[in-house]
MITORBA-669371 format. One line per field, with one value per residue: residue number from 0; residue in one letter; z, x, y of N, C-alpha, C in turn. Coordinates in steps of 0.001 Angstrom, whole numbers, padded with zeros to 6 digits. Atoms other than C-alpha are relative to their C-alpha. Example, Ala and Ser with C-alpha at 12.3 -4.5 7.8 and 13.67 -1.06 7.14 Angstrom:
REM residues 2
resi <- c(0  1)
resn <- c(A  S)
n_zz <- c(000000  -000060)
n_xx <- c(000890  -000820)
n_yy <- c(-001190  -001190)
ca_zz <- c(007800  007140)
ca_xx <- c(012300  013670)
ca_yy <- c(-004500  -001060)
c_zz <- c(000000  000730)
c_xx <- c(000900  -000770)
c_yy <- c(001200  001090)
REM end
This chain:
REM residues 301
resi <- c(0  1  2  3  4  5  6  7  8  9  10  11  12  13  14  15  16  17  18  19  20  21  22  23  24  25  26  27  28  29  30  31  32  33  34  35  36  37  38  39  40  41  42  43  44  45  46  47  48  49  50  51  52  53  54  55  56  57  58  59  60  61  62  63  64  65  66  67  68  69  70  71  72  73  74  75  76  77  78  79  80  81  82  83  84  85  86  87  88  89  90  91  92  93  94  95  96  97  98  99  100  101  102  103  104  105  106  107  108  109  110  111  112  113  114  115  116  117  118  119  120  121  122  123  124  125  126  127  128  129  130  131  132  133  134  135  136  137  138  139  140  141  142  143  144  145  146  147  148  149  150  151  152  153  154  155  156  157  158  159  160  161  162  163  164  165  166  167  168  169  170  171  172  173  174  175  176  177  178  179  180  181  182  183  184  185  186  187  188  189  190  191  192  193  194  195  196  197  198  199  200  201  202  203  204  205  206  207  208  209  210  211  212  213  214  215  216  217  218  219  220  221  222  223  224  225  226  227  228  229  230  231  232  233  234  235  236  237  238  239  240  241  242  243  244  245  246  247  248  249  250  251  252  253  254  255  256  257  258  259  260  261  262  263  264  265  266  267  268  269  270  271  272  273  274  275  276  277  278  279  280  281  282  283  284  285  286  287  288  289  290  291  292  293  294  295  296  297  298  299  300)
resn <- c(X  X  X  X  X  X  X  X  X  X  X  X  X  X  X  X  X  X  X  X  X  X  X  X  X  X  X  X  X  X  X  X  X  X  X  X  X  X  X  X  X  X  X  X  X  X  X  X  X  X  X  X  X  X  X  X  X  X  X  X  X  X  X  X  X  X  X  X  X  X  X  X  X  X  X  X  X  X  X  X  X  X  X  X  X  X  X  X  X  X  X  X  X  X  X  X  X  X  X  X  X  X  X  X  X  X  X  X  X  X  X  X  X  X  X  X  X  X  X  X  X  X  X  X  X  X  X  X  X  X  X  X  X  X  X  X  X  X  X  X  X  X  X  X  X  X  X  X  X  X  X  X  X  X  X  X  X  X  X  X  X  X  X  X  X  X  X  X  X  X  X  X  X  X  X  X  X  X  X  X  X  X  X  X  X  X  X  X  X  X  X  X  X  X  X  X  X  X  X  X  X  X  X  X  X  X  X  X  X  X  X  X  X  X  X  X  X  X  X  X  X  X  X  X  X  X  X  X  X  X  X  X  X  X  X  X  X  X  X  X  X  X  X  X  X  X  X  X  X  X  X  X  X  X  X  X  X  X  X  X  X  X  X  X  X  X  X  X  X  X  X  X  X  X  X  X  X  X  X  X  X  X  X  X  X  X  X  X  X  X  X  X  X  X  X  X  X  X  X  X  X)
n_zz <- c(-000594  -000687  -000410  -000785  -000785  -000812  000656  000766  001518  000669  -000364  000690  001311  -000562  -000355  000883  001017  -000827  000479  -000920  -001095  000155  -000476  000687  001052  -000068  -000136  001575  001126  -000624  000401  001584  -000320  -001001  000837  001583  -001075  -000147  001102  000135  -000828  000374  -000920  -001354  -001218  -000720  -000633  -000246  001486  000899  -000799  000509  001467  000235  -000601  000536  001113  -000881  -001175  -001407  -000202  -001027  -000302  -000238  000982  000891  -000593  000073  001568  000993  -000721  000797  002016  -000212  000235  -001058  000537  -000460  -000987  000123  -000491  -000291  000910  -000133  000178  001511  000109  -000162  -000442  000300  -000586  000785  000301  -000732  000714  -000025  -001634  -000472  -000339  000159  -001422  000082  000638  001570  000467  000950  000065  001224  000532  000237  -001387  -000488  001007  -000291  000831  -000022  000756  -000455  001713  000660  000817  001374  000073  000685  -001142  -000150  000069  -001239  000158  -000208  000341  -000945  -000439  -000793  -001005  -000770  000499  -000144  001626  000861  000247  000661  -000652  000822  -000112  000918  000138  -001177  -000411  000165  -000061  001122  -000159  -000359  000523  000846  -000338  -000130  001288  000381  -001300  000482  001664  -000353  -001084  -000054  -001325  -000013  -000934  -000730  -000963  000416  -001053  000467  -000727  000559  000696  000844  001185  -001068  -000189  000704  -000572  001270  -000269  -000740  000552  000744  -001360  000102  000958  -000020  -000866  -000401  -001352  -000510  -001324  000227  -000719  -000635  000203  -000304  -001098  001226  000148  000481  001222  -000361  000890  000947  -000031  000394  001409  000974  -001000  000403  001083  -000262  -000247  001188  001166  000043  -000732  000604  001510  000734  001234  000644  000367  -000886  000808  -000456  -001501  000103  -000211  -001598  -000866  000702  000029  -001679  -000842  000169  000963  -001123  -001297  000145  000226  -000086  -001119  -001000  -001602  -001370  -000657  000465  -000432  000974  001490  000757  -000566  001108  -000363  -001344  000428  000559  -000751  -000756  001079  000632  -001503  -000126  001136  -000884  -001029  000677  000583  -001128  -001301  -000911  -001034  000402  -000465  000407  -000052  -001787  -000960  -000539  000631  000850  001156  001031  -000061  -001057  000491  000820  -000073  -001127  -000059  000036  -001107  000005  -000864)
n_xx <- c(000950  000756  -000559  000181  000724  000888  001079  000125  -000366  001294  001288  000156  000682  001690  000234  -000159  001043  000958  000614  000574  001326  001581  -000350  -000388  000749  001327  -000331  -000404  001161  000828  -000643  000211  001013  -001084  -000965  000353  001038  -000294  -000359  001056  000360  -001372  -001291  -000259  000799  -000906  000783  001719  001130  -000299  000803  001258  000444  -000334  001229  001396  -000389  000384  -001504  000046  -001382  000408  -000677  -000780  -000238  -000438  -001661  -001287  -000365  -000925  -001004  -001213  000004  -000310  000873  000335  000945  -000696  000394  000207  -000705  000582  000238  -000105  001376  -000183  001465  -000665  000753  000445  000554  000703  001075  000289  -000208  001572  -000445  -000138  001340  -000413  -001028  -001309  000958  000645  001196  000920  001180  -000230  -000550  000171  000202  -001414  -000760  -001717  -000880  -001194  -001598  -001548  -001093  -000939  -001206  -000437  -001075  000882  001151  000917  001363  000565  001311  001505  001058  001357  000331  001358  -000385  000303  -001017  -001232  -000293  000151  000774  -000170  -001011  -000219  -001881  -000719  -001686  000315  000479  001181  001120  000717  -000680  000415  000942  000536  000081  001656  000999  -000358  000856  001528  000339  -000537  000269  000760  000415  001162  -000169  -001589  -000937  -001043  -000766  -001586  -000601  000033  -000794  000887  000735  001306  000847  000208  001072  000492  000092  000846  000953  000093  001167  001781  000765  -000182  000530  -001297  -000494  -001873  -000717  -001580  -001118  -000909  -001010  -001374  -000144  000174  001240  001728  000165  -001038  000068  -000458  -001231  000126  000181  -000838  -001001  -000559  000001  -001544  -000783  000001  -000567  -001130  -001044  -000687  000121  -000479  000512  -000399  001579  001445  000479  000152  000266  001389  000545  -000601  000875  001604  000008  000073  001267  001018  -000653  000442  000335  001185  000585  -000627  -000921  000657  000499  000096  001277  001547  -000159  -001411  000465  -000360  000939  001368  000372  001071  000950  001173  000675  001209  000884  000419  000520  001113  001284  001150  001049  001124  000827  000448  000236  -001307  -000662  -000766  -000635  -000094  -001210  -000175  000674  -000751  000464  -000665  000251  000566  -000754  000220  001227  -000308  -001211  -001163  -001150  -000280  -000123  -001820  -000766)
n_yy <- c(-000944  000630  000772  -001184  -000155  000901  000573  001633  -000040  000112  -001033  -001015  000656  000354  -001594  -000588  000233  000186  -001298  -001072  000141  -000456  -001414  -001254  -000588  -000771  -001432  -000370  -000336  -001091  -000814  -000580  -001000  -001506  -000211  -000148  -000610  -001173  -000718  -000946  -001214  -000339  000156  -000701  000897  000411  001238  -000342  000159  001022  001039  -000038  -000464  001158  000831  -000227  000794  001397  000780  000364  -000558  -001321  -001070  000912  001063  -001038  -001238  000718  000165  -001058  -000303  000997  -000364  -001536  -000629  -000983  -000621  -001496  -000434  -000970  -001168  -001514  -000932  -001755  -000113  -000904  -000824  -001937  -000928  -001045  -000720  -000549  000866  000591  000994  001108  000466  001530  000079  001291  000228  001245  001313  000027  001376  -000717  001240  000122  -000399  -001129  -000486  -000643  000059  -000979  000081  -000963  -000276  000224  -000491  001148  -000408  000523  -000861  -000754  -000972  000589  -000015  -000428  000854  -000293  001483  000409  001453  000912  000264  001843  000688  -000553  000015  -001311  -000525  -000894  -000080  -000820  -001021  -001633  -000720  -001339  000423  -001152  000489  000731  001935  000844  -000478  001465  001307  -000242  000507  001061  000803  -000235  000636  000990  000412  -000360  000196  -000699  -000813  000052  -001008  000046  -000397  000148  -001180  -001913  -000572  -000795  000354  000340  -001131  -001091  -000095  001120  001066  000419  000164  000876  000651  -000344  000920  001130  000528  000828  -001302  -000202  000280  -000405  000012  -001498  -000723  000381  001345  001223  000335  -000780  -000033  001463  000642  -000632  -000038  001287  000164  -000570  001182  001355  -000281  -000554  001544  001134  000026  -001214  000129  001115  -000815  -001380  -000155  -001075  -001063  000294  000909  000757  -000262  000218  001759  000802  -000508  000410  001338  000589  000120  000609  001005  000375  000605  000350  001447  001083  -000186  000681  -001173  001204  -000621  000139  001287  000308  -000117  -001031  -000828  000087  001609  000199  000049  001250  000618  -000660  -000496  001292  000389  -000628  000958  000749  -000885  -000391  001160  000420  -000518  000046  -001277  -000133  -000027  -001138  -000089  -001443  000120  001330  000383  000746  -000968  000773  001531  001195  000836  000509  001118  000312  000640  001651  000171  -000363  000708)
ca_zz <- c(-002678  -001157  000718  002197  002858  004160  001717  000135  -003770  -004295  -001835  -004364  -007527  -005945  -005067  -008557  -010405  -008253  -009651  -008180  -005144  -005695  -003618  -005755  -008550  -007608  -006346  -009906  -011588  -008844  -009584  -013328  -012195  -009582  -012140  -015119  -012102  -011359  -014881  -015769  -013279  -014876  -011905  -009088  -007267  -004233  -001987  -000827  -004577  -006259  -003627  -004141  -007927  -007827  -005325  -007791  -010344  -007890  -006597  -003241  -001800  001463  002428  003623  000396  -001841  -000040  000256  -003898  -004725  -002190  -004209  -007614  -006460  -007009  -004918  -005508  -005430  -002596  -002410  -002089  -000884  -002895  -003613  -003103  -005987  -004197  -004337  -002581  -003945  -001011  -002825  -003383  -000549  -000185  000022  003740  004676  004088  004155  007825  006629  006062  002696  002258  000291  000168  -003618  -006611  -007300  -003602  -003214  -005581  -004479  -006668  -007259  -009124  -009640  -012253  -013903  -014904  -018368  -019994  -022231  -018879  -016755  -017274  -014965  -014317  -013287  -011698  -010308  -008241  -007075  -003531  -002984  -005871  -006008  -010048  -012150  -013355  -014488  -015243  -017880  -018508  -019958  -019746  -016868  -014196  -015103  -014243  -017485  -016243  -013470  -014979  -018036  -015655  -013999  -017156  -018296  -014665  -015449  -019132  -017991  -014917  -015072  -011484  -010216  -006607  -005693  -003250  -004991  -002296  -002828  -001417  -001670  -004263  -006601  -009457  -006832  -005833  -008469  -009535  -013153  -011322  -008876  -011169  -013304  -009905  -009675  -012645  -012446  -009437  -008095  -003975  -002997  -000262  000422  003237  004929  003897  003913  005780  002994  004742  004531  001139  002031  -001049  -003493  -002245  -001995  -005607  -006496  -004064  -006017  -009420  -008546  -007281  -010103  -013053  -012673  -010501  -012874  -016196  -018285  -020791  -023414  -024285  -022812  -025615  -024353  -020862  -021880  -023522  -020235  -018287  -020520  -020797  -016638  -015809  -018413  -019747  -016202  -012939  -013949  -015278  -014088  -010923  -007576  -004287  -000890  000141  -001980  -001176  -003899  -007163  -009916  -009337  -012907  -011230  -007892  -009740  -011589  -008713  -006933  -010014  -010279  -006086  -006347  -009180  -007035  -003835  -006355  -007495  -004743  -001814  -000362  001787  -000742  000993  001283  001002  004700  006320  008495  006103  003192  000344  -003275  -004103  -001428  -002650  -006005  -006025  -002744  -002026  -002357  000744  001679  003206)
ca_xx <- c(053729  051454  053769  054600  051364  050286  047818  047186  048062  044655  042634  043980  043258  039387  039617  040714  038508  035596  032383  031221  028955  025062  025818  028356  026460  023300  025800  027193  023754  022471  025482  024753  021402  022925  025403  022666  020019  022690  023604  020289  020215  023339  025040  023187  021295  022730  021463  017855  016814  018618  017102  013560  013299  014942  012094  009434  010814  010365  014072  013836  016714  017803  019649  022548  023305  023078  025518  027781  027722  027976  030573  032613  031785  032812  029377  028067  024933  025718  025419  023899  025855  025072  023008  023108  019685  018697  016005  015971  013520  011117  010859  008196  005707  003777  004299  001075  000885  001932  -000500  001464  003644  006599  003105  003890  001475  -001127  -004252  -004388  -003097  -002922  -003787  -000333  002018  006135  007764  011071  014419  017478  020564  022668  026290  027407  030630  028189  026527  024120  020871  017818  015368  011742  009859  006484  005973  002661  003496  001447  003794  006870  006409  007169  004266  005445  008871  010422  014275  015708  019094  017712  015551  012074  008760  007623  010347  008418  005053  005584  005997  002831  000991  002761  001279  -001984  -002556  -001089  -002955  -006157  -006472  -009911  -008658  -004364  -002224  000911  003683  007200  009460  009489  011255  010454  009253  006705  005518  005051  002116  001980  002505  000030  -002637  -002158  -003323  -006450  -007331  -006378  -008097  -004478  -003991  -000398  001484  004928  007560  009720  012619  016302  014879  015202  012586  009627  009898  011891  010619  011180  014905  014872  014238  016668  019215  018685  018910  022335  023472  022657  023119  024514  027441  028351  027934  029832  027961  029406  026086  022836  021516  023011  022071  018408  018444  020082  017686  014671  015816  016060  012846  010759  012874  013423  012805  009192  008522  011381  013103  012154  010916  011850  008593  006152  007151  010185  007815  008575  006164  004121  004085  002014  000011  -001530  -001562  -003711  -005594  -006239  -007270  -009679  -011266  -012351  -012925  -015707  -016893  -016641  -016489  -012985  -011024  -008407  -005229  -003780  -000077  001514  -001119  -000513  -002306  -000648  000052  -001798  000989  000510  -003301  -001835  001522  002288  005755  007408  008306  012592  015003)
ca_yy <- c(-034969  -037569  -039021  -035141  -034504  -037665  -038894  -042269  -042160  -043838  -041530  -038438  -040094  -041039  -037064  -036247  -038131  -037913  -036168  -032982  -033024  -032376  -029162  -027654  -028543  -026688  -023928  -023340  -023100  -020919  -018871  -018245  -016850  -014715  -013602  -013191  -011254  -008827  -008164  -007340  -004923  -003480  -004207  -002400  -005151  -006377  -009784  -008516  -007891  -010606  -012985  -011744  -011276  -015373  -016608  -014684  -017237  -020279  -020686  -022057  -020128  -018057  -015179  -016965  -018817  -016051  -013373  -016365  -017039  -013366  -012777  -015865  -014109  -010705  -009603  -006235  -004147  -000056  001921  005268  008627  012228  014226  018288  019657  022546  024323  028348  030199  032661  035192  036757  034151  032528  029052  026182  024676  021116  018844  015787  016051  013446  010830  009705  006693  006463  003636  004147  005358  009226  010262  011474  012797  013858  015890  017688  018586  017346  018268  015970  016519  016448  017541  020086  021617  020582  019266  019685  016883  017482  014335  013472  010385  008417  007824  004333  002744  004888  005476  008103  009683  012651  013788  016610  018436  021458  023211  025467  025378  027839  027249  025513  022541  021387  023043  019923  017370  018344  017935  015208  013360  014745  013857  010385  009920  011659  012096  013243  014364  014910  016254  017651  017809  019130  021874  025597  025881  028961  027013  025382  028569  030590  031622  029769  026500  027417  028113  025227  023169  025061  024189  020954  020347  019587  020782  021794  020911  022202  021153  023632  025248  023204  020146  016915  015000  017415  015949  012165  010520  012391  012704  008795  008676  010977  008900  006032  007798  009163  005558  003584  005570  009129  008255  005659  007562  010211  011756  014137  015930  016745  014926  011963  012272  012819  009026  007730  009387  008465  005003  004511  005634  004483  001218  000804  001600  002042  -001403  -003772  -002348  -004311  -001759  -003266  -000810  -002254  -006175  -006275  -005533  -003139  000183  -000910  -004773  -003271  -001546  -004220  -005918  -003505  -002755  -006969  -007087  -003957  -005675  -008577  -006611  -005015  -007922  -010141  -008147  -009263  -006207  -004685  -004601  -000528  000268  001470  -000856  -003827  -005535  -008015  -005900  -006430  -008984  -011087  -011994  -012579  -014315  -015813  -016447  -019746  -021226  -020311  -022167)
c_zz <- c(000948  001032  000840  000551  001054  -000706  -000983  -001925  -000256  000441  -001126  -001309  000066  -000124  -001687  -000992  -000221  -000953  000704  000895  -000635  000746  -001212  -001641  -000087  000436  -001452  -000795  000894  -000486  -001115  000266  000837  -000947  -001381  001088  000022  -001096  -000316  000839  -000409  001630  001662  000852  001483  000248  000267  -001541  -000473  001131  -000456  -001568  -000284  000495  -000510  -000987  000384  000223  001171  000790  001785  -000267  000280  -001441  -001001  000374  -000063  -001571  -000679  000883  -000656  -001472  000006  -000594  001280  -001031  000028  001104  -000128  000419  000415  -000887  -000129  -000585  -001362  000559  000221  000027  -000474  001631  000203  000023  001714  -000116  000413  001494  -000234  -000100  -000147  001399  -000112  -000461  -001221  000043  -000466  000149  -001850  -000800  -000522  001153  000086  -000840  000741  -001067  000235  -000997  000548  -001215  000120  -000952  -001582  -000536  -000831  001526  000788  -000186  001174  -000347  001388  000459  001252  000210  000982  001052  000345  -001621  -000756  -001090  -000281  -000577  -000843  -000309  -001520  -000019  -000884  000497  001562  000302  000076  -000054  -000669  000419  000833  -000913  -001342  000513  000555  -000684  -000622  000833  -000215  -001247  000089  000784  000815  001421  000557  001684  000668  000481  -001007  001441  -000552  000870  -000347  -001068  -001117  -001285  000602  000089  -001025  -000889  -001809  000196  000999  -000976  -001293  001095  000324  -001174  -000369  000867  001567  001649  000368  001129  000024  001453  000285  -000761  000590  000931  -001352  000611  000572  -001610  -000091  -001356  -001205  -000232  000087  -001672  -000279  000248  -001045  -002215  -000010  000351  -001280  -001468  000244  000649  -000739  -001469  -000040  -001036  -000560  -000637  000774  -000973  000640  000971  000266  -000248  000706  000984  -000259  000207  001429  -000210  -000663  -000603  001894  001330  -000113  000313  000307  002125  001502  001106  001448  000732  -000629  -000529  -001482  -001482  -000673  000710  -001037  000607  001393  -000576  -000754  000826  000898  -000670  000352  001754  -000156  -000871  000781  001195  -000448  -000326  000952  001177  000881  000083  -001326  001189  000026  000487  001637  000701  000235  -000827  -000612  -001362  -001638  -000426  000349  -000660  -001468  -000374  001250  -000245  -000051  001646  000016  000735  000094)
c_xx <- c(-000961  000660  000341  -001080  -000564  -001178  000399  000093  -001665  -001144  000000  -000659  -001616  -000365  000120  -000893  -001720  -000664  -000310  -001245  -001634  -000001  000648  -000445  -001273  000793  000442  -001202  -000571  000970  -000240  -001317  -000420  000545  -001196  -001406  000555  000657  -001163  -000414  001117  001051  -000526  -000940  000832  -000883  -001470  -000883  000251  -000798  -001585  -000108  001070  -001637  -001237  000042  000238  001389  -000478  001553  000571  001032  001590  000956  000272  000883  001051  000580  000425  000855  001113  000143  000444  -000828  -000748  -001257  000493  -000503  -000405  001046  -001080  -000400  000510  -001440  000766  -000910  000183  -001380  -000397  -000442  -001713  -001641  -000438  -000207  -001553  000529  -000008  -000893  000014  000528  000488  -001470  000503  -000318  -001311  -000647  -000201  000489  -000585  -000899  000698  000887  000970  000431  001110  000973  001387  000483  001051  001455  000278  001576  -000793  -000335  -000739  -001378  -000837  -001267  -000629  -000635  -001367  -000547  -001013  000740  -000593  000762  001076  000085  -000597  -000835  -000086  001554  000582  001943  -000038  001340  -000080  -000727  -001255  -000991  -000792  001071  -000883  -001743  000059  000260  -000992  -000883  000084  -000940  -001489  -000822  -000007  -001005  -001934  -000852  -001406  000423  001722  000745  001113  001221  001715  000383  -000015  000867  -000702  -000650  -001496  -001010  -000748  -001447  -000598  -000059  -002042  -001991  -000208  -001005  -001295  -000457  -000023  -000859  001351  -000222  001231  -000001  001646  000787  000783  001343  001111  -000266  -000573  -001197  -001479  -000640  001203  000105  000205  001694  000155  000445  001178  001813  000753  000421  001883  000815  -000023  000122  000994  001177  000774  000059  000619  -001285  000868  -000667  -001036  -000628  000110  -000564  -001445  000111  000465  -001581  -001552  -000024  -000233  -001161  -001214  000092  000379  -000144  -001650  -000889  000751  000457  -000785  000009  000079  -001640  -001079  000496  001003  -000762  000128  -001433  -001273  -000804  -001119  -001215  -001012  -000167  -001149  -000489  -000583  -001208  -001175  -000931  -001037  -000445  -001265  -000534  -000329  000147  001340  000466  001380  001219  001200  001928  000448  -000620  000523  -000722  001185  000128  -000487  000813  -000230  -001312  000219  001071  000411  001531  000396  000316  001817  000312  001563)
c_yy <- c(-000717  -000420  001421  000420  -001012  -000564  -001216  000285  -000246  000805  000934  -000670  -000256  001487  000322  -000185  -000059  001151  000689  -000307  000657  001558  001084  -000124  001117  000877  000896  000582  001132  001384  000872  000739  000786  001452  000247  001171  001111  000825  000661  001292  001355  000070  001052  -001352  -000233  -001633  -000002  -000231  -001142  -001626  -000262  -000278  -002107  -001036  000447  -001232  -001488  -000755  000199  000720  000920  000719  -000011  -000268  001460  001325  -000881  -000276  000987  000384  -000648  000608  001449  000804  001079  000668  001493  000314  001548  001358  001411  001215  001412  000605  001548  001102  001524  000404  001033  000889  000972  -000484  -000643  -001532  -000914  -000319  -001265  -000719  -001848  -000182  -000876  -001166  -000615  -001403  000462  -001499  -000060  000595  002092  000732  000748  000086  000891  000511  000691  000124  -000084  001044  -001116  000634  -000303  000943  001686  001284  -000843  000006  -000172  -000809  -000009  -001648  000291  -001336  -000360  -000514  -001512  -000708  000466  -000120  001128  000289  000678  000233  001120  000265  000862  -000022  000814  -000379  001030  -001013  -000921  -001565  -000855  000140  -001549  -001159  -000093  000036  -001143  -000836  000203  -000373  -001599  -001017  -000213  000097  000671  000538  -000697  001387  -000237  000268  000015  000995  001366  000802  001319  -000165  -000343  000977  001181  -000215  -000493  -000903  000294  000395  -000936  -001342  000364  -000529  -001247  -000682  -000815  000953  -000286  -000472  000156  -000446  001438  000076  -000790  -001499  -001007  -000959  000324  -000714  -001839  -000557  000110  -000011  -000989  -000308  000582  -000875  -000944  000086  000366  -000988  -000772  000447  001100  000058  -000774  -000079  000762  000033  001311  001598  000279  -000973  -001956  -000724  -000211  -001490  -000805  000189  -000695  -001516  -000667  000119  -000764  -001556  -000915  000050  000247  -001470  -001060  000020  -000249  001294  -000971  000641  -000166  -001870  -000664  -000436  001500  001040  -000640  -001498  000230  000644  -000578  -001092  000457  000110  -002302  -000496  000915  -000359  -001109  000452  000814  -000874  -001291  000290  -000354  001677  000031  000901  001512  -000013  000976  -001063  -001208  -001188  -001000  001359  -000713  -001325  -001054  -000774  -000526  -000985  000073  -000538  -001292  -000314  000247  -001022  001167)
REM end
């Protein structure tokens, strides 16, 4: 064989016995925490997150390097599919006016709240989930299900957010749907102190973020689940939002930290902007975001 290819008996033997390069050793170990990054994610990360959520943990790493390792490991993140909106028009009811125009940013927490409804397949039927999400760190708030979709579904996720949240002045913004409108939701907001805001009719982003959310709910679990029950479905459901995309799951729109991780970073920055007078940094703005004043980045290569 050497002698066919052209190689020296003792070059292969040098080759064979030779230890591994300093490269593909540090590619191997980077691997395993590639490979242990996108398990924890059950498998939806792709390169962007698994990059960030490495360099919070002080790998020196780039962009480059890690598409090339999970490309060798036949590792992929999911990709989103095409929802099926739910919304059904009360003719009847008048709806709240706009009071968002596509804006959704927010300078702090419980400024701005998206909500809406999905449904979730099951072999049983489907179930019908209720959520309400804080627009300056894209976390669930509120969020409810039933079998059906009546007023009291979104009506206990709007209490849920409120009991939760204790907001002293929020915009609710969602779509016209007839749970929205009706006139047990809308007097739960008066007394709440809650003011509506509704989007138009059949256009998804009057209401972007909300459908976002539901995007990424339908990518990462429900597309990739059976369930046999609603029963089941509920502790799927329960387990994502509050097991994790609450408290674990990285946001490329709030500098690749979970929603519970910005809020204690903005909660830790407005502390010392009260106390010592530094500028707290507002989500949307050209600013640094709370992060930034708390854990800078490592440096990349």
């Amino acid at each position: 064989m050497c002698e066919t290819l052209r190689v020296s008996t003792s070059g292969y033997y040098a080759w064979r016995d030779r230890e591994p390069s300093a490269r593909i050793k540090s590619d191997k170990a980077l691997t395993q925490k590639i490979r242990q990054a996108h398990t924890d994610s059950d498998g939806t990360y792709g390169m962007p997150r698994i990059r960030r959520l490495l360099c919070s943990e002080g790998v020196r790493v780039s962009r480059r390097r890690v598409a090339r390792l999970m490309k060798a490991s036949c590792l992929r993140g999911v990709t989103r599919r095409r929802f099926v909106a739910t919304t059904v028009r009360d003719e009847r009811q008048r709806p709240a006016p706009d009071l968002v125009k596509r804006n959704f940013t927010a300078e702090a927490p419980d400024q701005l709240w998206v909500a809406d409804i999905t449904f979730v397949p099951t072999a049983a039927g489907f179930l019908y989930l209720a959520v309400v999400l804080d627009v300056f760190s894209r976390k669930v708030v509120g969020w409810s299900m039933a079998e059906d979709m009546p007023a009291d579904l979104v009506l206990s996720a709007l209490n849920m957010a409120l009991q939760v949240r204790r907001p002293k002045e929020v915009i609710h913004h969602s779509d016209q749907g007839s749970q929205y409108t009706s006139t047990a939701f809308r007097r739960r907001c008066e007394q709440a102190g809650v003011r509506l805001s509704m989007g138009s009719v059949g256009d998804a982003y009057d209401n972007a973020m909300a459908e976002s959310f539901f995007a990424t709910l339908e990518c990462e679990l429900i597309a990739r689940r059976n369930w046999s029950t609603r029963a089941e479905a509920r502790a799927a459901l329960f387990q994502w939002i509050e097991g994790w995309y609450n408290p674990r799951r990285l946001h490329s729109s709030i500098d690749y930290l979970s929603p519970a991780a910005f809020e204690r970073q903005y909660a830790k920055a407005d502390h010392r902007s009260r106390t010592h007078g530094f500028p707290t940094a507002a989500a949307g703005s050209s600013q640094a975001p709370p992060a930034a004043l708390e854990n800078p980045a490592p440096l990349l290569i």
